[in-house]
Backbone as JSON Lines, residues from 0, in Angstrom:
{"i":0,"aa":"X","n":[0.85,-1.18,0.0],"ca":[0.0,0.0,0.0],"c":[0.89,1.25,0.0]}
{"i":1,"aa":"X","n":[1.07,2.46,-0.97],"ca":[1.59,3.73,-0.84],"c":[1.01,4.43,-0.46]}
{"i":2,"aa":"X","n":[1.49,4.95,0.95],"ca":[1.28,6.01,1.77],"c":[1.41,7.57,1.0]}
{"i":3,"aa":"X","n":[2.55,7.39,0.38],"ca":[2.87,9.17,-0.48],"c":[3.6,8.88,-1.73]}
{"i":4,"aa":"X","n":[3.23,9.86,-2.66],"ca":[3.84,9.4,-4.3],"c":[3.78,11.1,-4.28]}
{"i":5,"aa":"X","n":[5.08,11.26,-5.18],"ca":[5.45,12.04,-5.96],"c":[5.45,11.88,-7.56]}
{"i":6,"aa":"X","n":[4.46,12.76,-8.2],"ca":[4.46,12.84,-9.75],"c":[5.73,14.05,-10.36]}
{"i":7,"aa":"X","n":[5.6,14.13,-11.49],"ca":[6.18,15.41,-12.65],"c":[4.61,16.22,-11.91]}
{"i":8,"aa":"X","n":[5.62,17.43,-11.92],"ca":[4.64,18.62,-12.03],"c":[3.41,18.59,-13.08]}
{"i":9,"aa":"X","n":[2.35,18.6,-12.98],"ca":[1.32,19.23,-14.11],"c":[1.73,19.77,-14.91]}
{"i":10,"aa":"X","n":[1.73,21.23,-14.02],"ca":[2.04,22.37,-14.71],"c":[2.91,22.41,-16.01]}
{"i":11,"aa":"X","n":[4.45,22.05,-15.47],"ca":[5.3,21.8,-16.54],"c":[5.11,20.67,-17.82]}
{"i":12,"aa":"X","n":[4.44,20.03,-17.27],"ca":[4.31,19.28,-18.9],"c":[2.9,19.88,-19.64]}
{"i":13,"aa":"X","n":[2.13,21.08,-18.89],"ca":[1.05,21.53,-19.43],"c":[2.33,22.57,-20.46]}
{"i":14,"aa":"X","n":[3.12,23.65,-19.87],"ca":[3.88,23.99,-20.28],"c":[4.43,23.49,-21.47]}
{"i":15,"aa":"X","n":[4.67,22.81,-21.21],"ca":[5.64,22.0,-22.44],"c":[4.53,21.62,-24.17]}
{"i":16,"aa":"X","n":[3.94,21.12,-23.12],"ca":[2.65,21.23,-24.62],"c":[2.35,22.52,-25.01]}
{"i":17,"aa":"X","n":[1.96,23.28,-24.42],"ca":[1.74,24.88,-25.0],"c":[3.0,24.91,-25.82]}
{"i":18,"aa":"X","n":[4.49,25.1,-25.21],"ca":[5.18,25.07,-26.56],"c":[5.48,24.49,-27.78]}
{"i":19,"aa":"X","n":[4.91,23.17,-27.35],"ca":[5.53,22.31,-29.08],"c":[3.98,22.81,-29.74]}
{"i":20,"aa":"X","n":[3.26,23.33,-29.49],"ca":[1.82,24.16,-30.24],"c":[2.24,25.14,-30.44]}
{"i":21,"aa":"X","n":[2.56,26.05,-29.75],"ca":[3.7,27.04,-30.17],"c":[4.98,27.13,-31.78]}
{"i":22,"aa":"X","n":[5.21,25.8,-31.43],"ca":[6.03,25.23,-32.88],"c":[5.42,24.83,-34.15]}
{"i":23,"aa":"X","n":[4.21,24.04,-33.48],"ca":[3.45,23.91,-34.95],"c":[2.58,25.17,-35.34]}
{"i":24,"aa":"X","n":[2.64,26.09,-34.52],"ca":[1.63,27.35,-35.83],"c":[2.69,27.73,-36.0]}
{"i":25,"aa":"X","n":[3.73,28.01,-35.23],"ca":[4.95,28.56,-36.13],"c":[5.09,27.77,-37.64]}
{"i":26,"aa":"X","n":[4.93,26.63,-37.66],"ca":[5.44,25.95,-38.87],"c":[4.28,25.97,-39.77]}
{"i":27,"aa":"X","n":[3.44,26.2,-39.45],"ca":[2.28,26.23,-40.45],"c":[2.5,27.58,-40.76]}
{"i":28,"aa":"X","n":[2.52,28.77,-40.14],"ca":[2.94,29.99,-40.79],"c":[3.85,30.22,-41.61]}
{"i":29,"aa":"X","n":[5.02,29.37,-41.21],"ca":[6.36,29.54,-42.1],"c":[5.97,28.91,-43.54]}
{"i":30,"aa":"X","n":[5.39,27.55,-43.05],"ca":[5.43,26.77,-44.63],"c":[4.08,27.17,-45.23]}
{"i":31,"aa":"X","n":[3.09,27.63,-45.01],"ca":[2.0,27.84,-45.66],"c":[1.31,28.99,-45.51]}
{"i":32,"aa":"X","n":[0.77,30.12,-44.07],"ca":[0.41,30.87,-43.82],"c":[1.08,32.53,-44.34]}
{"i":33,"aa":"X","n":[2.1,32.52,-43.88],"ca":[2.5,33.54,-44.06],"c":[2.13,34.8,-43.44]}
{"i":34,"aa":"X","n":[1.33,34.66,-42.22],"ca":[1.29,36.12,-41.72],"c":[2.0,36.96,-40.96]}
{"i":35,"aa":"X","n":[2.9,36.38,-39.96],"ca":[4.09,36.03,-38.95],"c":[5.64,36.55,-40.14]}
{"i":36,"aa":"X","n":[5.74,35.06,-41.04],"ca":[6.52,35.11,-41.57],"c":[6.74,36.28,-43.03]}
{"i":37,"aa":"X","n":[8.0,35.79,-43.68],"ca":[7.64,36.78,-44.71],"c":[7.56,35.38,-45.88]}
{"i":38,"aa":"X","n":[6.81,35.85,-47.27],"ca":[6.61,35.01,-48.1],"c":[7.85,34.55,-49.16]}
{"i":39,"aa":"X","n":[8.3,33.96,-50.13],"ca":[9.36,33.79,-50.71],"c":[9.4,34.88,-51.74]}
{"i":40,"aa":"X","n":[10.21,35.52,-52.28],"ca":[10.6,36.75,-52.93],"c":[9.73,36.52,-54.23]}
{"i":41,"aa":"X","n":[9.05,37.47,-54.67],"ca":[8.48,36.92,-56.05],"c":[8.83,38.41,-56.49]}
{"i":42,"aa":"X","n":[8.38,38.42,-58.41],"ca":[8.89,39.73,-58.86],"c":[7.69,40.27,-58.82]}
{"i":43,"aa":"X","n":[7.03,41.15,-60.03],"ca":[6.19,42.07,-60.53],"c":[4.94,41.61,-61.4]}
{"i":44,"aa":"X","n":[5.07,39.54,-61.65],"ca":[4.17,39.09,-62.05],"c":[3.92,37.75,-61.54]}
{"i":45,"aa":"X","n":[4.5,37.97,-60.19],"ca":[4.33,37.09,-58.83],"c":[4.68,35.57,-59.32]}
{"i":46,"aa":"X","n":[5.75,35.58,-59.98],"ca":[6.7,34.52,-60.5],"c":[7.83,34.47,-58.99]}
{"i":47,"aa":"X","n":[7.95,33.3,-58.23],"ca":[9.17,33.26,-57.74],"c":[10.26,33.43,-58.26]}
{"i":48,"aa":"X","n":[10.96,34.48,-57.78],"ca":[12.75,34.25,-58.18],"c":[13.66,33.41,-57.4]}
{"i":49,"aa":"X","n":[15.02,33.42,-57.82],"ca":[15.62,32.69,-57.12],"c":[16.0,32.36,-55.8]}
{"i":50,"aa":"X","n":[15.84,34.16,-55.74],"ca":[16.19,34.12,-53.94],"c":[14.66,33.58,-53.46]}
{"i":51,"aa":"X","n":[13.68,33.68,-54.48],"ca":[12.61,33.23,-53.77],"c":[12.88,31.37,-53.54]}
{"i":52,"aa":"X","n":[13.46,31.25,-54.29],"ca":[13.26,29.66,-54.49],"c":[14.05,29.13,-53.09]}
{"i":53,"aa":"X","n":[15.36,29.97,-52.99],"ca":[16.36,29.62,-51.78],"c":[15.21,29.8,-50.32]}
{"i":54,"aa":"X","n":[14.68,31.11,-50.7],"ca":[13.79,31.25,-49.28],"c":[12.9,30.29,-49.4]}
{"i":55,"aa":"X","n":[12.26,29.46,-50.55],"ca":[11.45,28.32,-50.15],"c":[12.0,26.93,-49.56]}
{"i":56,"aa":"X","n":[13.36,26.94,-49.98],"ca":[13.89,25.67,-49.55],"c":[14.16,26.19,-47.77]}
{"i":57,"aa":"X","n":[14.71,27.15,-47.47],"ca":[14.98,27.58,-46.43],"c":[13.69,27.29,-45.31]}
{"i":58,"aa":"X","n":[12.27,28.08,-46.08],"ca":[10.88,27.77,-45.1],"c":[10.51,26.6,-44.99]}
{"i":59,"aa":"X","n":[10.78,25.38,-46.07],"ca":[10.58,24.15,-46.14],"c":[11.63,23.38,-44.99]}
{"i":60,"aa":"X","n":[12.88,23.63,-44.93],"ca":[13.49,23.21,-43.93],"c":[13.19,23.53,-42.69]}
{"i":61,"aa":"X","n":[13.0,24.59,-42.01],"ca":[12.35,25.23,-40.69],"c":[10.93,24.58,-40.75]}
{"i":62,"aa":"X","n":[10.65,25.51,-41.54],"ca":[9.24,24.64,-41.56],"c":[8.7,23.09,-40.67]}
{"i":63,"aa":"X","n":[9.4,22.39,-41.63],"ca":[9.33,20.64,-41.24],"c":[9.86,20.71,-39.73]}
{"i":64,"aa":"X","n":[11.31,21.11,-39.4],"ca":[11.81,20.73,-38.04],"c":[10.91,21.23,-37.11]}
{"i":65,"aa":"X","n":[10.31,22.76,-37.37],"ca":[9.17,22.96,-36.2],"c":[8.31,22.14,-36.1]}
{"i":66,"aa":"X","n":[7.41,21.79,-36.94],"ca":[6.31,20.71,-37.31],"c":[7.07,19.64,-36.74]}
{"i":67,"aa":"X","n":[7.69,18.99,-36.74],"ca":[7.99,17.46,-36.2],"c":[8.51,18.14,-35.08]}
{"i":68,"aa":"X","n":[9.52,18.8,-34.0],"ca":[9.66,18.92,-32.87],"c":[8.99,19.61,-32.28]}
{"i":69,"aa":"X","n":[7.82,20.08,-32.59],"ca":[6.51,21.05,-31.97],"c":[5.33,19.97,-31.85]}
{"i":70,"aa":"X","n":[5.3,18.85,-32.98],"ca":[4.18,17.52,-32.51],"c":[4.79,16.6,-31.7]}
{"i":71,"aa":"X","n":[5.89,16.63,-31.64],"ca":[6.56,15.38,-31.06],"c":[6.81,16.27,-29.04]}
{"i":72,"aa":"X","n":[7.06,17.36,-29.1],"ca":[7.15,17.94,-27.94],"c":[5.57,18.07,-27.53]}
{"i":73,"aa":"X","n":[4.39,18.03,-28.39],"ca":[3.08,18.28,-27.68],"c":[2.68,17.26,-27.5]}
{"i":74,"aa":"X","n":[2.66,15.78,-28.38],"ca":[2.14,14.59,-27.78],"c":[3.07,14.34,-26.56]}
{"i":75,"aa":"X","n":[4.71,14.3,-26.62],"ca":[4.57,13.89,-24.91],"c":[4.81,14.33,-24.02]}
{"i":76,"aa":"X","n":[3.85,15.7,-23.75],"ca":[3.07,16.35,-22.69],"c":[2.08,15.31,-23.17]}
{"i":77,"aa":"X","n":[1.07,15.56,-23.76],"ca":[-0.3,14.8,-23.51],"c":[-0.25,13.31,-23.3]}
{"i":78,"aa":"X","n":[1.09,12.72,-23.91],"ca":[1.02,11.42,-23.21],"c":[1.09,11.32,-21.67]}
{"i":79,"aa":"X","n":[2.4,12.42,-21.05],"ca":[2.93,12.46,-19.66],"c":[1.51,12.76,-19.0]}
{"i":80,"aa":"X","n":[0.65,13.75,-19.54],"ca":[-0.39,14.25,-18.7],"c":[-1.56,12.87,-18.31]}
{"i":81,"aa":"X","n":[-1.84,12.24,-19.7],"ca":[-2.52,11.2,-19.14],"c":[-2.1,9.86,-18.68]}
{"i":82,"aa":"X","n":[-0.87,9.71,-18.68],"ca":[-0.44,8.47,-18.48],"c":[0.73,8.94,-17.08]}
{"i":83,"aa":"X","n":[0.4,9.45,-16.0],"ca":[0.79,10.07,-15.16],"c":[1.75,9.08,-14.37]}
{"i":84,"aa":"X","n":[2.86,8.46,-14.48],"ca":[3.71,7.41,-13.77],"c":[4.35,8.29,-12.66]}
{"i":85,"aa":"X","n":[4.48,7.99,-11.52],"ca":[5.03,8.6,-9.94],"c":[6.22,8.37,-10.11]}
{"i":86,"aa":"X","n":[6.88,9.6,-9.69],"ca":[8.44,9.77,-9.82],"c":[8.8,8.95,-8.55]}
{"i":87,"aa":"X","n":[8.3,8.93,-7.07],"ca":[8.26,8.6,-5.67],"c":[7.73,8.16,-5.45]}
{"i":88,"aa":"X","n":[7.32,7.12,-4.9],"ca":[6.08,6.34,-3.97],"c":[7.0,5.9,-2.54]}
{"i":89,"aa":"X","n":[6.57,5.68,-1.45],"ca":[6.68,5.5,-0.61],"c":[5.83,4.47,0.12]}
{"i":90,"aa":"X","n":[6.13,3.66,0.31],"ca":[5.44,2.71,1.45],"c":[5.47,2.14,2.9]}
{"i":91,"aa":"X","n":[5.27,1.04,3.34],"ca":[5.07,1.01,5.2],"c":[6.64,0.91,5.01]}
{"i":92,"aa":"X","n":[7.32,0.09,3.79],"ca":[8.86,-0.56,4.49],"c":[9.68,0.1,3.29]}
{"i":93,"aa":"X","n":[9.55,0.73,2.47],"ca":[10.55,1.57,1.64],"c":[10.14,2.64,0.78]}
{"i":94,"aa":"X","n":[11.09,3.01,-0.1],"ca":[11.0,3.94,-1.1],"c":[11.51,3.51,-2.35]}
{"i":95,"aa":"X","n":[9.91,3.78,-3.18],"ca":[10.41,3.51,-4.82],"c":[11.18,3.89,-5.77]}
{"i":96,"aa":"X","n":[11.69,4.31,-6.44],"ca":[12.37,6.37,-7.07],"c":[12.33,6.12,-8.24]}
{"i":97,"aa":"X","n":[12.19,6.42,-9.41],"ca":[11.97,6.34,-10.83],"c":[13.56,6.87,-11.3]}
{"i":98,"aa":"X","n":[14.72,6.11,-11.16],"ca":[15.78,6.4,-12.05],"c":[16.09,5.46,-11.92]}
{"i":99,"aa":"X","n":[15.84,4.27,-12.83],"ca":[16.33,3.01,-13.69],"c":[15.62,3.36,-15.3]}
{"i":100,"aa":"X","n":[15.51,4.3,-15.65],"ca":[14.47,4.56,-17.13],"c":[13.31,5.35,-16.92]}
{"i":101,"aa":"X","n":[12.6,5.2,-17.96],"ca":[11.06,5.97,-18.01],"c":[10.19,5.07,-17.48]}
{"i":102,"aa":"X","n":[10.49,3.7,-17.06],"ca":[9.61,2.66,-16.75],"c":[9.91,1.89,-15.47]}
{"i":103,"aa":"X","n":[11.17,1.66,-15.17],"ca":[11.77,1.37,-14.01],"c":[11.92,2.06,-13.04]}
{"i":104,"aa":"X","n":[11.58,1.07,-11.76],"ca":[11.8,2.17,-10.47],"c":[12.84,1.06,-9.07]}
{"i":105,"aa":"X","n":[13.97,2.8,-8.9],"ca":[14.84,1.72,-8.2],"c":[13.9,1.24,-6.42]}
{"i":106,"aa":"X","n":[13.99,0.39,-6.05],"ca":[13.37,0.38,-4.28],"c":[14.92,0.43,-3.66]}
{"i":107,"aa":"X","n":[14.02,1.31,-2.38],"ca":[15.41,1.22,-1.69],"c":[14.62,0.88,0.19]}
{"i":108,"aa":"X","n":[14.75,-0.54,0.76],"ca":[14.02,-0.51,2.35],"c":[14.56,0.59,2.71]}
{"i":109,"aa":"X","n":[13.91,0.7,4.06],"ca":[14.13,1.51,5.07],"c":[15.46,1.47,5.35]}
{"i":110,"aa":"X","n":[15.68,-0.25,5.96],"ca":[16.48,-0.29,7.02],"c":[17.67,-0.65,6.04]}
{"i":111,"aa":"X","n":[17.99,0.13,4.66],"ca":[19.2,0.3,4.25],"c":[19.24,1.93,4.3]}
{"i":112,"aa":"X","n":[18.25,2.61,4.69],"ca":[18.41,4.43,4.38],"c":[19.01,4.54,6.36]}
{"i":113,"aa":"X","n":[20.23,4.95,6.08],"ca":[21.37,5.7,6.79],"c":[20.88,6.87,7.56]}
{"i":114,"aa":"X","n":[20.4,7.93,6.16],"ca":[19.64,9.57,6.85],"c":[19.09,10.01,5.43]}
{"i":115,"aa":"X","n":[18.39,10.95,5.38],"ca":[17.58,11.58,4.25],"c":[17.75,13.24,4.44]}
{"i":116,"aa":"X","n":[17.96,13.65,3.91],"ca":[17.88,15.51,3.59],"c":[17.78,15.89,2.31]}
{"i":117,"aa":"X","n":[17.72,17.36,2.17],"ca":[17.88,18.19,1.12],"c":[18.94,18.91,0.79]}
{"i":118,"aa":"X","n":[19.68,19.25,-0.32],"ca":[20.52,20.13,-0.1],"c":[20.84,20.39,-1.63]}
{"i":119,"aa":"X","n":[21.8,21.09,-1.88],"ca":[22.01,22.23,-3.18],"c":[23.18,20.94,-2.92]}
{"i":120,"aa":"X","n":[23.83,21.01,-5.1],"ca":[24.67,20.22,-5.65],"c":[26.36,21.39,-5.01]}
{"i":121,"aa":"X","n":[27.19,20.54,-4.07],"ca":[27.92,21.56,-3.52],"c":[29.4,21.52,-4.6]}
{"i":122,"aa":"X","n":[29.36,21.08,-5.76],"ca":[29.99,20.79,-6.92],"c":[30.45,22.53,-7.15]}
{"i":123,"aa":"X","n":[31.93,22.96,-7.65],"ca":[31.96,24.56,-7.58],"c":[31.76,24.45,-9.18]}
{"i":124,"aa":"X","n":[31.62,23.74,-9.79],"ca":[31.71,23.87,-11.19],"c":[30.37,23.87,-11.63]}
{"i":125,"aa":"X","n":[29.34,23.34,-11.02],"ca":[28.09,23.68,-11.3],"c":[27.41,24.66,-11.76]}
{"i":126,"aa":"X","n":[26.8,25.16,-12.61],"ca":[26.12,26.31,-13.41],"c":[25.13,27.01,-12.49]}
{"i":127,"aa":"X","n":[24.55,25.48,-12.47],"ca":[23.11,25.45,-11.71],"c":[23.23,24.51,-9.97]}
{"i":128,"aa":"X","n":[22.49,24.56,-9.31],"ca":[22.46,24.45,-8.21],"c":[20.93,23.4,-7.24]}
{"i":129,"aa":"X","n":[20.29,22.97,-8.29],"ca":[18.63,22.93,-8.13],"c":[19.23,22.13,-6.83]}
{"i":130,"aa":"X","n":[18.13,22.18,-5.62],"ca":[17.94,21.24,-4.46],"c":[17.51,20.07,-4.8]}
{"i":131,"aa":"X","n":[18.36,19.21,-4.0],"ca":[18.22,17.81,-4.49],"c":[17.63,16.83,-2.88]}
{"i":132,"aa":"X","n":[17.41,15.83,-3.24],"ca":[16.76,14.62,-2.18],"c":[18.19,13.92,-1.86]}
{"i":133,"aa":"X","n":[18.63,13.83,-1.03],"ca":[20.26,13.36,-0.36],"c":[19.9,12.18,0.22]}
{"i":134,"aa":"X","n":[20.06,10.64,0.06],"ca":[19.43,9.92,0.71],"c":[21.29,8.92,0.6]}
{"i":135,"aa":"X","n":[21.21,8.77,1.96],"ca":[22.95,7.7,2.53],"c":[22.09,6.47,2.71]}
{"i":136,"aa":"X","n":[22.67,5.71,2.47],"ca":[22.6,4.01,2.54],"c":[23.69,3.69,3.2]}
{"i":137,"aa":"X","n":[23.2,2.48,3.51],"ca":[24.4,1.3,4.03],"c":[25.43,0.96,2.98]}
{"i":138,"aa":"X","n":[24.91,0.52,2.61],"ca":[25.9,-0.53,1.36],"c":[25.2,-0.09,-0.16]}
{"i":139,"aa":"X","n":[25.88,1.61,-0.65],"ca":[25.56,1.4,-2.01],"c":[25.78,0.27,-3.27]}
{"i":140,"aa":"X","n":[26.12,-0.12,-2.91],"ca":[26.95,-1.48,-3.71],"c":[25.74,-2.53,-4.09]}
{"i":141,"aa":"X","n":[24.73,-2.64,-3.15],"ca":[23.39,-3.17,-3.35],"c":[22.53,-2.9,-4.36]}
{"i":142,"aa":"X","n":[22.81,-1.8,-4.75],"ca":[22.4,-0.48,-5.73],"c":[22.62,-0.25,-7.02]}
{"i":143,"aa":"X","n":[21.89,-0.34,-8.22],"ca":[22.7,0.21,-9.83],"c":[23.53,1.44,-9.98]}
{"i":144,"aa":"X","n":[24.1,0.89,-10.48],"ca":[25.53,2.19,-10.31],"c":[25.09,3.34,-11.33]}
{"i":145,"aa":"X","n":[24.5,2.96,-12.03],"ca":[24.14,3.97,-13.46],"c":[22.8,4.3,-13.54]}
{"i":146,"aa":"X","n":[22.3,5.84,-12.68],"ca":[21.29,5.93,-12.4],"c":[20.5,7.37,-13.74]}
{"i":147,"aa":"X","n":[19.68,7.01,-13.71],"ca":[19.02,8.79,-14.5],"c":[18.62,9.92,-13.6]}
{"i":148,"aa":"X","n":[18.84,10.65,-13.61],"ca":[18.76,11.83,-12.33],"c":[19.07,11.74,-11.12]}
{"i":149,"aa":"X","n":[20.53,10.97,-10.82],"ca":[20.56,10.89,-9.55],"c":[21.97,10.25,-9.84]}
{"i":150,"aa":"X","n":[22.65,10.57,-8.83],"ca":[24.24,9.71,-8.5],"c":[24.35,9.88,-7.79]}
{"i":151,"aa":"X","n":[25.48,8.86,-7.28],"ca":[26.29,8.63,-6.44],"c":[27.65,8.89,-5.9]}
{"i":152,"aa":"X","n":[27.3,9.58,-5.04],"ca":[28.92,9.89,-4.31],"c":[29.37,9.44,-3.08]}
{"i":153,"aa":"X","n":[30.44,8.49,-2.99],"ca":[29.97,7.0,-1.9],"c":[28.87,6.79,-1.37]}
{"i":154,"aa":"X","n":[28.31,6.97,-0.43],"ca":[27.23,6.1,0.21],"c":[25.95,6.93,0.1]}
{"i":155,"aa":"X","n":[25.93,8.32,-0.46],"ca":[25.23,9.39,-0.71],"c":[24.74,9.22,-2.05]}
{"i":156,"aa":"X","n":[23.27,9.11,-2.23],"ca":[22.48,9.04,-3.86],"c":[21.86,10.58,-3.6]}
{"i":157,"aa":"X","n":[22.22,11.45,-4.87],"ca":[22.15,12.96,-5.07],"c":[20.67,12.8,-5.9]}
{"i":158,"aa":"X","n":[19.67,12.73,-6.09],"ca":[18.06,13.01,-6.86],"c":[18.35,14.4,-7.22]}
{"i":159,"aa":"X","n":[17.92,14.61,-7.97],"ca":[17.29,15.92,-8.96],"c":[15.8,15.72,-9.13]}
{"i":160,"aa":"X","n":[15.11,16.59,-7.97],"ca":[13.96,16.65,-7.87],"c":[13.43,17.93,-8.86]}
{"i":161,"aa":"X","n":[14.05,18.38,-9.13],"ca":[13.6,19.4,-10.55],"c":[12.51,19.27,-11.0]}
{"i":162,"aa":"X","n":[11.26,19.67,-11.27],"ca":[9.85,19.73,-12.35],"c":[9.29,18.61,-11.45]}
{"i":163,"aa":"X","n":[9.84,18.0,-9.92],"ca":[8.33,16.87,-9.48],"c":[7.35,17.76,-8.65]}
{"i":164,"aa":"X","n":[6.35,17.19,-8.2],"ca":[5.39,18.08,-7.66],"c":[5.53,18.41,-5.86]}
{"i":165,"aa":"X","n":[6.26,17.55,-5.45],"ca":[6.88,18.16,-4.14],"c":[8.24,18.52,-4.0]}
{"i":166,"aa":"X","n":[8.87,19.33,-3.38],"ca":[10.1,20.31,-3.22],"c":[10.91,18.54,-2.39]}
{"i":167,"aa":"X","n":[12.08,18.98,-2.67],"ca":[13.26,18.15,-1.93],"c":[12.86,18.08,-0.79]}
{"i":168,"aa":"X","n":[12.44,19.48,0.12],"ca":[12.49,19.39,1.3],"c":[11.16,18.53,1.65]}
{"i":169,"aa":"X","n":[10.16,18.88,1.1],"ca":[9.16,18.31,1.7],"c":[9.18,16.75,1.55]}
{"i":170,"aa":"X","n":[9.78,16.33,0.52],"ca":[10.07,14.59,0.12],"c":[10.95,14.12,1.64]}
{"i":171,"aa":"X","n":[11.96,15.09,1.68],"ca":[12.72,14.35,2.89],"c":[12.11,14.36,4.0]}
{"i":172,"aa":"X","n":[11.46,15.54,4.55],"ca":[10.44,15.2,5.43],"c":[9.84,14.21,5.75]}
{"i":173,"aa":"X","n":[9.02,13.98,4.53],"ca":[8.09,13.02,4.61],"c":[8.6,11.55,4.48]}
{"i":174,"aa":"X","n":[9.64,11.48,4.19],"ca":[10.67,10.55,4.03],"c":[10.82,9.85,5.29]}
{"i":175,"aa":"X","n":[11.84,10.76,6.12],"ca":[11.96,10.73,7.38],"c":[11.29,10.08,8.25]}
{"i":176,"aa":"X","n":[10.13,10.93,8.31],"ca":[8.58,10.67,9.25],"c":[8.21,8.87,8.75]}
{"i":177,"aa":"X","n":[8.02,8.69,7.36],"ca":[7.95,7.24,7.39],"c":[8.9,5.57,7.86]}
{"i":178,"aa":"X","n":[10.14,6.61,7.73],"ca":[11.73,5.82,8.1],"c":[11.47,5.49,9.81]}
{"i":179,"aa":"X","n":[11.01,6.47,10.17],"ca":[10.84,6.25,11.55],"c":[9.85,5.28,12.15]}
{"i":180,"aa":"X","n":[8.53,6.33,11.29],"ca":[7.59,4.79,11.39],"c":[7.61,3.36,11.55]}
{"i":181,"aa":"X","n":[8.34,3.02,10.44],"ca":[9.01,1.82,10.02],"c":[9.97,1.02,11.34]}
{"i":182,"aa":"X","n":[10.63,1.64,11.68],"ca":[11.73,1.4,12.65],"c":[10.82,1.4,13.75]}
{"i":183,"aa":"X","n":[9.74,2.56,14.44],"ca":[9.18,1.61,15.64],"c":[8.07,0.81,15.48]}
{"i":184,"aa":"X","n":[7.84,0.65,14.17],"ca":[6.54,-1.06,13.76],"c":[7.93,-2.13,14.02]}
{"i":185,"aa":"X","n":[8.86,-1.93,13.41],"ca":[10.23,-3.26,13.69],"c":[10.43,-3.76,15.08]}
{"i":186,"aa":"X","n":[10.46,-2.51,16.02],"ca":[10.84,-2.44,17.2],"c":[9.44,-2.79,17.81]}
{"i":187,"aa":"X","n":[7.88,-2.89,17.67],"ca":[7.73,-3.15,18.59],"c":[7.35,-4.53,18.13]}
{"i":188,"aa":"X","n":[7.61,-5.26,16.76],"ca":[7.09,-6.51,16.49],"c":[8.31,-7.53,16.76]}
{"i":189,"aa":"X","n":[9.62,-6.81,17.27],"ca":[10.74,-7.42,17.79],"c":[11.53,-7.96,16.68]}
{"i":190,"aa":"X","n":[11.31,-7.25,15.93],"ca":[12.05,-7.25,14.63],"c":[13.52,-6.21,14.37]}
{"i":191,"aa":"X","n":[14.09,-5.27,15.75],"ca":[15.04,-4.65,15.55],"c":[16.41,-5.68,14.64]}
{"i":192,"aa":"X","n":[16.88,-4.99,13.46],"ca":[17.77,-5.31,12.97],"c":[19.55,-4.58,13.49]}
C-alpha cells in the first residue's frame, strides 16, 4: 500500500505542450500561412525568383523541423499528462524512485536508508544548483551504479527533484517521518535489525 507518491509537475508538462503548439503554428505559418513570416521573394508578375526559391527551400526546412519537434514535444506532454507514472512512492517498508528509465523504479528498504535531507549540488563547477533529495545508505553497492537523475557519491544518492510536484524538502520530510515509522513497527514486532 503507498502512503505518499510524488508525480512530474502538471504544470510543466502543461507547459511543455503549450510550446511544441507554439512550434506547430509557427510551422504552419512559415510553410504555408505567411502572416508572422515573410513570403518567398516573387517579382512584378508574382513569378518566384531565385532568392525566392532559396527562401522556399529555407521555409521548407524550418518549416518541417518545427512541425515534427513542436508535434513530437506536444504529444509527450499529452502522453505524460494522461499516463501520469510517480516519480516517488513510498510505502510502510521503503522507497520507490523512478531512475532506472522511463519505466523502471529503483526500491530502496528503510532499514538500508542511513539519513535523508535536502541540499544544493555543492559541486563549484556547477552552473546550476537545483535542491536535491540526499538519501545515505548502508551498502551502495546493493544499488545500480548507473542511475538517470541521480548519483552517487559514496554512500550518498544525489536526486534531482527538478519539475516533481513536491520540493526536496518536503520529500525528505516526509521521508523521514515514514523511516521512523518503520523502525518503531520493527521495534515493537521485535524485529530490531
Amino acid at each position: 500500500m503507498t502512503t505518499f507518491r510524488v508525480d512530474r509537475s502538471p504544470i510543466r508538462q502543461f507547459l511543455f505542450g503549450i510550446a511544441g503548439l507554439v512550434l506547430i503554428i509557427a510551422a504552419v505559418d512559415i510553410l504555408w500561412a505567411h502572416k508572422l513570416s515573410e513570403p518567398p521573394t516573387t517579382d512584378t508578375e508574382e513569378v518566384v525568383t531565385s532568392r525566392g526559391q532559396v527562401d522556399q527551400r529555407h521555409d521548407l526546412m524550418w518549416g518541417t523541423l518545427f512541425l515534427f519537434v513542436g508535434g513530437a514535444t506536444a504529444l509527450a506532454s499529452a502522453v505524460g499528462l494522461l499516463r501520469n507514472r510517480p516519480m516517488l512512492e513510498i510505502d510502510e517498508s521503503g522507497v520507490s524512485i523512478r531512475l532506472l528509465g522511463a519505466t523502471d523504479m529503483m526500491y530502496i528498504p528503510f532499514h538500508r536508508i542511513a539519513t535523508v535531507r535536502s541540499g544544493t549540488d555543492d559541486d563549484p563547477d556547477a552552473a546550476i544548483r537545483p535542491r536535491q533529495l540526499l538519501i545515505e545508505v548502508d551498502e551502495p553497492g546493493r544499488f545500480p551504479e548507473h542511475l538517470w537523475g541521480a548519483e552517487w557519491r559514496g554512500n550518498l544518492l544525489r536526486i534531482d527533484t527538478h519539475g516533481w510536484s513536491e520540493t526536496a524538502e518536503e520529500i525528505a520530510v516526509r521521508l523521514g517521518i515514514d523511516k521512523a515509522r518503520a523502525e518503531v513497527r520493527a521495534a515493537a514486532a521485535g524485529n530490531v535489525e
